[in-house]
N, C-alpha and C positions, 0 to 999 in steps of 0.2 A: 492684357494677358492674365490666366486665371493663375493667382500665386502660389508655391508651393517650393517645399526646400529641399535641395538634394538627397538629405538625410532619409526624408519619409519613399523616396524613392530605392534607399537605398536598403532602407526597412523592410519593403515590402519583394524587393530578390533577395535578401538573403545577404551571407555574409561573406559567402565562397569567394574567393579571389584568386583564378590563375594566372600563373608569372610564369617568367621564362628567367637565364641566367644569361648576361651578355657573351657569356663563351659559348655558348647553346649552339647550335647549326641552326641555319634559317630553315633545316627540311623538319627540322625538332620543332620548332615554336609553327609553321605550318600545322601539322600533325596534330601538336596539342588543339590550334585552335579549330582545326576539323573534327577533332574527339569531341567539343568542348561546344561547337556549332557556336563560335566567337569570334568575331573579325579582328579582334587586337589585342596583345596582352601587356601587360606592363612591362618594363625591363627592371629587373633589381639584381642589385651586386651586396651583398651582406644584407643590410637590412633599409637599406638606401633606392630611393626610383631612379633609376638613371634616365629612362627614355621608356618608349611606347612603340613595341614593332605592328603592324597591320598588314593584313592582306593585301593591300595598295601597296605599302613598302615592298611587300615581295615582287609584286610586277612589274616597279616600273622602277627597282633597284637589281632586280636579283633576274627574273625571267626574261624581262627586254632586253636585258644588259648581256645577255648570253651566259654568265653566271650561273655554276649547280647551286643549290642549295643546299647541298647535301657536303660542301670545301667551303660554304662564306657562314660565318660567324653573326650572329643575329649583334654586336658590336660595331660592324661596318654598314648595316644599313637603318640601323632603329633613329627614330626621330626624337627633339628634344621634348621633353611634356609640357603641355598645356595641361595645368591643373584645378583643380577646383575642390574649396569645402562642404563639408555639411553644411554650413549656413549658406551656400550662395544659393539663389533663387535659379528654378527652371529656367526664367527668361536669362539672366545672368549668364547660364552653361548655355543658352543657345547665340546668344551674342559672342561666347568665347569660339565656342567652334564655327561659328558665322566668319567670324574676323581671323581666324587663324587655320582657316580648312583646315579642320580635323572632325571625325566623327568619334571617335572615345576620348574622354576625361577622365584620370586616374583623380581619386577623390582624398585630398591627402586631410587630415587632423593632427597637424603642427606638420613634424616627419611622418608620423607612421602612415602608411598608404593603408585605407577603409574598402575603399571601393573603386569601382570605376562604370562609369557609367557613358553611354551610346549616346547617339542621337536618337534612336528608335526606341531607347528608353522615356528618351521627355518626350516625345510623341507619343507613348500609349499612357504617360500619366497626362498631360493635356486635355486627353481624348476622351478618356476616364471622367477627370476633372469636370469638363464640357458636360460630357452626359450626366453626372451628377448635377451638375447646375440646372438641366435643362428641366430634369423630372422635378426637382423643386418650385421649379417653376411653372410647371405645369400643376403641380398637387395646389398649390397659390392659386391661380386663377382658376381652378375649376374648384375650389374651397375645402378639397382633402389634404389641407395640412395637418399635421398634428396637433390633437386638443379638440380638432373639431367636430368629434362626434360626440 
């Protein structure tokens, strides 16, 4: 796997982080994450992550269940966090959410939450990754590397 660390992914979206409050309604953290075109947010209470709600959480806590969203408290359905640092490696976050089905990683540095990153995240820096590798490698054997003219 081509290596690379959380951080520089986390560099490159930016710094923005939407949260939700675990007293929030589940039709509230919905909402945001349709405003926000986000499948999960983090859950935070003061300044603390408690858990991670997703649009999976809603279906198959809240819409299967016969449950409004609009009377359940994003508290009763949110999951515990699988998290991850700036230092861990892409391959790292994909082993985590491999082994722990989940598709977002709240990216913590000690306490404070940083970011949170997808799984659609390490797939376009991968992919990124990849293609950069590839053209290098192409400029290598066809002799338009740099220097060489």
């Amino acid at each position: 796997m081509i290596p690379g660390v959380i951080n520089e992914i986390l560099a490159s979206k930016g710094s923005q982080i939407w949260s939700v409050s675990p007293d929030a309604t589940v039709f509230e953290a919905i909402q945001l994450m349709a405003d926000k075109n986000i499948g999960a947010l983090p859950v935070i209470a003061g300044d603390q992550l408690v858990g991670v709600v997703s649009e999976r959480d809603y279906t198959r806590k809240v819409a299967l269940k016969g449950k409004s969203s609009k009377d359940t408290k994003v508290r009763e359905i949110l999951a515990a966090p699988v998290t991850a640092t700036p230092a861990h490696t892409v391959e790292d976050c994909m082993k985590l959410m491999t082994s722990h089905r989940v598709r977002h990683l709240p990216v913590l540095d000690g306490p404070k939450l940083v970011g949170l990153v997808s799984i659609g995240d390490l797939v376009n820096w991968i992919i990124t990754a990849q293609s950069v590798t590839i053209n290098q490698l192409e400029s290598y054997i066809t002799g338009h590397y740099p220097g060489s003219d």
